[in-house]
N, C-alpha and C positions, 0 to 999 in steps of 0.2 A: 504494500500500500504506500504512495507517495504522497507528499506533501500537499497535490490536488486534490485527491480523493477525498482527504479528511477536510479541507475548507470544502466540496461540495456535500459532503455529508454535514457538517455544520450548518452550512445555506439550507439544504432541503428541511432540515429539524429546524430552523429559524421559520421558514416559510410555512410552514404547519403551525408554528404559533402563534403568529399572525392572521394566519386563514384562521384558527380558532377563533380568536379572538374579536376578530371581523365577523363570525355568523353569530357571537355572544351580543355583540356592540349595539348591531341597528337593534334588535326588538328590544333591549332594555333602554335606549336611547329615545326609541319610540312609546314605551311606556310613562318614562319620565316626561316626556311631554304632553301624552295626555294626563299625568298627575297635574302637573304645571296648569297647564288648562282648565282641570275641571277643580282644583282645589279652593281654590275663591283665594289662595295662599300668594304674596308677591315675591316676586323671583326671588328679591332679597333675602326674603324669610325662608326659603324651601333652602337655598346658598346654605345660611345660618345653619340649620335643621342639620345640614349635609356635613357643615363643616369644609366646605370649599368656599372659595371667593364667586360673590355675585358675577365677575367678569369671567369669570371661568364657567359658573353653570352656563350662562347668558351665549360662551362658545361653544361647547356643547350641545348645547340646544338648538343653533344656527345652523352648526355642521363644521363650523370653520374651524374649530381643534378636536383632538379626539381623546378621550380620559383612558388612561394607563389599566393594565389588567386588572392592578390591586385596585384601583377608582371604580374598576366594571362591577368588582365583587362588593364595594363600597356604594355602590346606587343600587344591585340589587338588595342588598340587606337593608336599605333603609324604605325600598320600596315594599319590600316584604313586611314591613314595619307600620309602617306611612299608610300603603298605598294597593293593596296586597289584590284589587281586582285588577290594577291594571295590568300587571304579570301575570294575572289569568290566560292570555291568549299569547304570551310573548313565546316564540317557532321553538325555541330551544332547551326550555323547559321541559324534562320529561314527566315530575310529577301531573296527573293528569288535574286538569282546573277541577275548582270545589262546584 
């Protein structure tokens, strides 16, 4: 095995966690915005809630940056918490909705 083989085996296990991460991102990114929406709650305060910066949910929520694994696993548990219908129908969940 050469020194190519192991950077392409590092890329391909790099690239699968990213494809993870990318089919986890939209449905819980699309949940959070319907929480956002229907919570009667202002960004500011869900921000608060979350313990991220308003400027930060506010890019998230646009699309124009994207929240870290550990942040993925940080808006599901607060939605789970918060928000727990709108995870009802999000693709990647396999518990089945209540």
């Amino acid at each position: 095995m050469d020194g190519r083989e192991v950077v392409d085996a590092r890329q391909d296990l790099q690239n699968a966690s990213i494809d993870t991460a990318t089919n986890k991102e939209q449905p819980l990114l699309s949940a959070l915005r319907l929480f956002v929406a229907a919570s009667g709650l202002s960004v500011n305060r869900i921000a608060q809630l979350m313990g991220v910066g308003e400027a930060t949910l506010s890019k998230w929520l646009a699309g124009t940056s994207r929240p870290r694994q550990k942040k993925l696993c940080e808006i599901e548990s607060f939605l789970c918490w918060h928000g727990p219908k709108y995870l009802a129908h999000a693709e990647w969940r396999k518990e089945p909705s209540p």
